[in-house]
N, C-alpha and C positions, 0 to 999 in steps of 0.2 A: 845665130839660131835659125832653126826654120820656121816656120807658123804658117798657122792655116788662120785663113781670115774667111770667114760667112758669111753669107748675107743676101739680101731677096732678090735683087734684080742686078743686073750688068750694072758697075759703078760708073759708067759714063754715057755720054758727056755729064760734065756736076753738074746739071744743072737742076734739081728739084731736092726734097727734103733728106730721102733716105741716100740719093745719091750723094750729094755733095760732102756731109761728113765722113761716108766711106773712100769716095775717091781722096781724100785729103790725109786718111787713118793711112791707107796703103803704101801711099806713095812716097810717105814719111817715114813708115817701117821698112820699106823696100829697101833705101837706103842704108840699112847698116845690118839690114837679115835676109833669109833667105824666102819667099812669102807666093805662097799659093792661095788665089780666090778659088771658093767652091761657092758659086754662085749659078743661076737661071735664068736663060734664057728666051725672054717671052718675047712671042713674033715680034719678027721686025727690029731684034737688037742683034743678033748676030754681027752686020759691020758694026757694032758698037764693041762686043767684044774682041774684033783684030784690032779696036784703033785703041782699044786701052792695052792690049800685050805690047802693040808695038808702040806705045806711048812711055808706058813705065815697064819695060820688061819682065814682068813675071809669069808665072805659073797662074794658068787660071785653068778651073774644070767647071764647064758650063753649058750641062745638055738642053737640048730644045725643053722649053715646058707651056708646050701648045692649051689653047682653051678647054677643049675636050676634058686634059688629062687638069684641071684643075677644077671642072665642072665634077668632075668622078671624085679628085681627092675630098671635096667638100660634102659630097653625099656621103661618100665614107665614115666620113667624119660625125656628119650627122647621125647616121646608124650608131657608131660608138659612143657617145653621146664626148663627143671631142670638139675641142674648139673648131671652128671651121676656119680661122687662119691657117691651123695647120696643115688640114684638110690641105687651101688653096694652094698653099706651099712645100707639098709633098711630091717627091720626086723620087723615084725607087732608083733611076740613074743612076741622082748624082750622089744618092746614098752608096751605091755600088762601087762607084769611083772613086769618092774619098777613101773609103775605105782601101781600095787596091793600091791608093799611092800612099797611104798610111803605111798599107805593110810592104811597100817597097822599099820607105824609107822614112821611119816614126818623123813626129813631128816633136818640136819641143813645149811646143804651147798649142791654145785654139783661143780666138776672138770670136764672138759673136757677135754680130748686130741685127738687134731682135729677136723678141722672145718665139717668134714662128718660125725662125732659121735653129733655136736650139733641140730640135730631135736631131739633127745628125751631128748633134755633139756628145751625144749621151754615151755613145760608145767607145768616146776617150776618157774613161774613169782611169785615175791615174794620170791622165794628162795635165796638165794644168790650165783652168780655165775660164777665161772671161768673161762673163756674159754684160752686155750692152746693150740693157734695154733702150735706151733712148728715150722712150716715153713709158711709163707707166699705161701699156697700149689697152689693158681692159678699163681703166676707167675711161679711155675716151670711147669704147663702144657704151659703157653705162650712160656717159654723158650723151651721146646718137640719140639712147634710149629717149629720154628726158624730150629731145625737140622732134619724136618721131610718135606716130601713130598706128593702128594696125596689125598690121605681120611685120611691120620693120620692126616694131617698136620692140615685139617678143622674140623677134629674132638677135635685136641689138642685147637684151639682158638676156637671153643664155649665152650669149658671145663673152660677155662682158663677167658673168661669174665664173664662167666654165674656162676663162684665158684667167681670171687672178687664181683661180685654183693651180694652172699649170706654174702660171709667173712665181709663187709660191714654190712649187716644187724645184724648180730650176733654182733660185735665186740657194734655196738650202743646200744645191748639189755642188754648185759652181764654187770654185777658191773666188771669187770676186764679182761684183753686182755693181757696176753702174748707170745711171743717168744723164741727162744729158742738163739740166740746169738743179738750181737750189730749191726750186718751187715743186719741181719732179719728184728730187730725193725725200722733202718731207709726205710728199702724196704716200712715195717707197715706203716711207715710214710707218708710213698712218696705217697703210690697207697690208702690208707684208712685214712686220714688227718682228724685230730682233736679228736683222740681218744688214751687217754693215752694207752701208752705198758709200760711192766714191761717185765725185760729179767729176764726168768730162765733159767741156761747155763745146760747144760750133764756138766756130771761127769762121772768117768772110776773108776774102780775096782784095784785100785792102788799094794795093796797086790797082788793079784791074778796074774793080768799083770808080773808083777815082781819078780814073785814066780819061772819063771822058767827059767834059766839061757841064756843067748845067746851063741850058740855054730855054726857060720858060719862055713856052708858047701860051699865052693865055689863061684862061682859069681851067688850066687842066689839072684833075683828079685819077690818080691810077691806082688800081689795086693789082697786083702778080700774084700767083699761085699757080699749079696746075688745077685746072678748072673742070677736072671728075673726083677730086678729093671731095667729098660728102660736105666736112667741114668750112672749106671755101665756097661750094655751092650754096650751103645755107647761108654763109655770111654777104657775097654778092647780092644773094634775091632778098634776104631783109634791107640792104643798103637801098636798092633801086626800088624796090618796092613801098620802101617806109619812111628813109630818110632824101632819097632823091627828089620828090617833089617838092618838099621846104625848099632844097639847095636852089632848084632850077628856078622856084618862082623867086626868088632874092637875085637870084644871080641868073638870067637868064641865057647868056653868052654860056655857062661853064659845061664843060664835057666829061664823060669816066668813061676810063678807059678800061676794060677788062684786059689784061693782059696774061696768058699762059697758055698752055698745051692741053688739049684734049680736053675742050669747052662740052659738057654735057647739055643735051637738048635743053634743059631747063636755063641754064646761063644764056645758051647762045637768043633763045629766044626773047630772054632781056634785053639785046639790042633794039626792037621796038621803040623803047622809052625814046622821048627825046634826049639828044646828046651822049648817048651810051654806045660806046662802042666798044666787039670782043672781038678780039685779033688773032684767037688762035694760037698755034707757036708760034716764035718768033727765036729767031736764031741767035739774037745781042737784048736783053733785056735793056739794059743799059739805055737803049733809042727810046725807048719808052719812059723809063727812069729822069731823064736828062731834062724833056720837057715838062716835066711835070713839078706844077707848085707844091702841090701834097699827095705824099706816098696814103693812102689808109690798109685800116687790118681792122676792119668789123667783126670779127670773129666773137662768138660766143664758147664755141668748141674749141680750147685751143693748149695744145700737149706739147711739154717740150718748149724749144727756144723755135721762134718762128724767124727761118732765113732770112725770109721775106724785111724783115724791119731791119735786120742788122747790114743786109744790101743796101735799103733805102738810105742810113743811116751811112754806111763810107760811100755812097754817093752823091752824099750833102743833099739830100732832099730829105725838109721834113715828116714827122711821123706822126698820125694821126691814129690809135687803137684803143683799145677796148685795156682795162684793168685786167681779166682774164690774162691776156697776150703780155702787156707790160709786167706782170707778175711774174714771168719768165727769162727775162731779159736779164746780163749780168750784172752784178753788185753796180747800181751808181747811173748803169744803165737807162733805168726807170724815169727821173726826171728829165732826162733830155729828148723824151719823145708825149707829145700832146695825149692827153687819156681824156677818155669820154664813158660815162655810163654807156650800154646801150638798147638806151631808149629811143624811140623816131627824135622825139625832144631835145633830150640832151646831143646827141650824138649830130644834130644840124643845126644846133645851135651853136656848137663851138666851132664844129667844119667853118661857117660862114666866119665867126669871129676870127681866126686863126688864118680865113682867105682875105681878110680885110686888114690885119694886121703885117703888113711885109715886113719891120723892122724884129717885131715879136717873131715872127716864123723863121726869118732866116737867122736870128741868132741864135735859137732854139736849134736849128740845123748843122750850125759852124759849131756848136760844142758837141752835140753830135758825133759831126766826123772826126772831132780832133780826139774824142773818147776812143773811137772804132779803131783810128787808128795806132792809139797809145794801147789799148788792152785787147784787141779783139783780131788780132793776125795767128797765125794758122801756128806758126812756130811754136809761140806761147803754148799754146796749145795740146802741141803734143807733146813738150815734156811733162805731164801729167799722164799723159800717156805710156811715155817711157817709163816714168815712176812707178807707176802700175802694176806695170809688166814685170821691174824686175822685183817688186815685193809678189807679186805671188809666186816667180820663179824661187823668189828667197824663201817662201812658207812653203813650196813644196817639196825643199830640201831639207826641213827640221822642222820649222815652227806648224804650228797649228792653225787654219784658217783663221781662229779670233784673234792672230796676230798681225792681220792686217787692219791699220787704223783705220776708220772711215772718215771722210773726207768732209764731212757734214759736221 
């Protein structure tokens, strides 16, 4: 078959949220179809785009989508009174493009991932169509709303009505509507009722995670994310700000480690504290990972399966999160990683119990991996994916979209 795959940014290198389960969806359909990314190019990835053609050889159409022309889509967007995701992810390009290899040579399907990537699907009516939301992405602008003040706060709740409106619209148009965990699809449920979801879960790099030994250096504490996600930002500056003094005065040797890419002023300047350190990129997570006693995930804001725990977790490093975050995690998932309310209280009271207990942490860690490694590889994975695929291929050759089951 051939297919066209969407989606926001250049899928390489995997290494942050919307990357990783695109690079992993591709390169797995690659193998047995014919498969064109219609993806964007935002500065500075272009060699990211040659090293994924000539990494996994496909089709990819990826015009430049400089600042400017995204500062314009969003005002646009504004004036229509349109979500401003799509605004930011609007590209008259690469709408132009797909379209010219469409009619060069139809497609048999379209994937999407993301509800801001599905305007240039809309023109394959009659195609068959996946849509992948991944997260139920307006209730995390609702949820922005909730820890924001000001213009953000009114900016986050028209984001946030004005995308479940669209998400709605789409989810009715498309043969197929999935998510990306169990905790997602009931959210699906709740806020866009009567439309079957299928849950396709992330998977982790089981080998690779595991390939690189754990050698704790000390009471080190890491957290990883990319560090201009809103979400991580919030969750870092409550950590340091609220629960890091408990930590340090009990334990005064212990460090945190900020680890991720494109550290926003507000992160970076949390190096200050004592023993906190933000690294910025880093090219092997893993060097990070290895030393470290406990992984944490303070998140309050937290959509979707967070990469972040399920790395921690096939890299044998304990998990420290928030109930939010573990509510996401797969069937079974959920007990093998440490949960904390979060309160300053709760959340440095167990940190420290958890740093004092090594027998308690690292067995917690060893079934951990041995989980990540029994359920949580990429394989598994995508035959959910295949199944998918060929039930909506199969409903839009007779049956009726309500004849695909929902997976929920």
């Amino acid at each position: 078959m051939r297919l066209l795959y969407l989606c926001q940014r250049i899928p390489y290198p995997p290494d942050r949220g919307d990357r990783i389960p695109v690079f992993h969806h591709i390169r797995h359909l690659g193998q047995s179809h014919e498969v064109v990314v219609g993806s964007l190019a935002h500065p500075g990835t272009r060699p990211n785009a040659e090293r994924l053609q000539k990494e996994l050889g496909l089709g990819l159409i990826a015009p430049d989508h400089p600042v400017l022309r995204r500062g314009v889509g969003m005002a646009r967007a504004f004036v229509r009174q349109e979500p401003l995701s799509l605004g930011y992810f609007h590209n008259s390009g690469l709408q132009e493009r797909i379209g010219a290899e469409a009619a060069r040579r139809p497609f048999d399907a379209v994937i999407v991932f993301s509800s801001s990537m599905a305007p240039y699907a809309e023109g394959f009516r009659g195609t068959p169509r996946i849509m992948h939301f991944c997260d139920v992405d307006s209730r995390k602008w609702a949820s922005l709303a909730e820890y924001s003040g000001g213009v953000k706060r009114g900016v986050y709740e028209r984001e946030g009505r004005l995308l479940l409106e669209y998400e709605r619209k789409i989810a009715a148009a498309f043969e197929a509507s999935c998510v990306v965990s169990r905790s997602e699809a009931e959210l699906f449920q709740t806020h866009i009722p009567g439309i079957p979801v299928h849950i396709l879960e992330n998977g982790v790099d089981t080998e690779y995670f595991g390939a690189l030994p754990r050698r704790p250096e000390g009471t080190c504490v890491v957290f990883v994310g990319v560090m201009d996600y809103a979400p991580n930002v919030e969750a870092v500056t409550f950590f340091v700000e609220r629960v890091w003094p408990a930590v340090r005065a009990a334990r005064p040797e212990a460090r945190f480690v900020i680890a991720g890419a494109r550290p926003a002023k507000q992160v970076r300047a949390l190096a200050r504290a004592p023993g906190v350190e933000v690294t910025g990129y880093v090219p092997d997570i893993r060097t990070h990972l290895s030393p470290a006693l406990l992984s944490i995930a303070p998140l309050a804001i937290a959509r979707g399966v967070q990469n972040k725990v399920l790395e921690a977790m096939a890299a044998g490093v304990p998990v420290l999160t928030t109930p939010q975050v573990a509510a996401g995690l797969p069937a079974g998932a959920e007990e093998l990683v440490f949960t904390a309310e979060r309160t300053p209280e709760e959340f440095s009271r167990l940190l420290l119990e958890v740093l004092a207990d090594d027998n308690a942490r690292e067995e917690r860690a060893r079934r951990a991996l041995d989980y990540a490694r029994r359920n949580c590889g990429w394989e598994s994975k995508m035959q959910v994916l295949d199944n998918l695929l060929a039930k909506v291929l199969e409903t839009s050759r007779g049956s009726t979209c309500s004849g695909l089951k929902p997976s929920l």
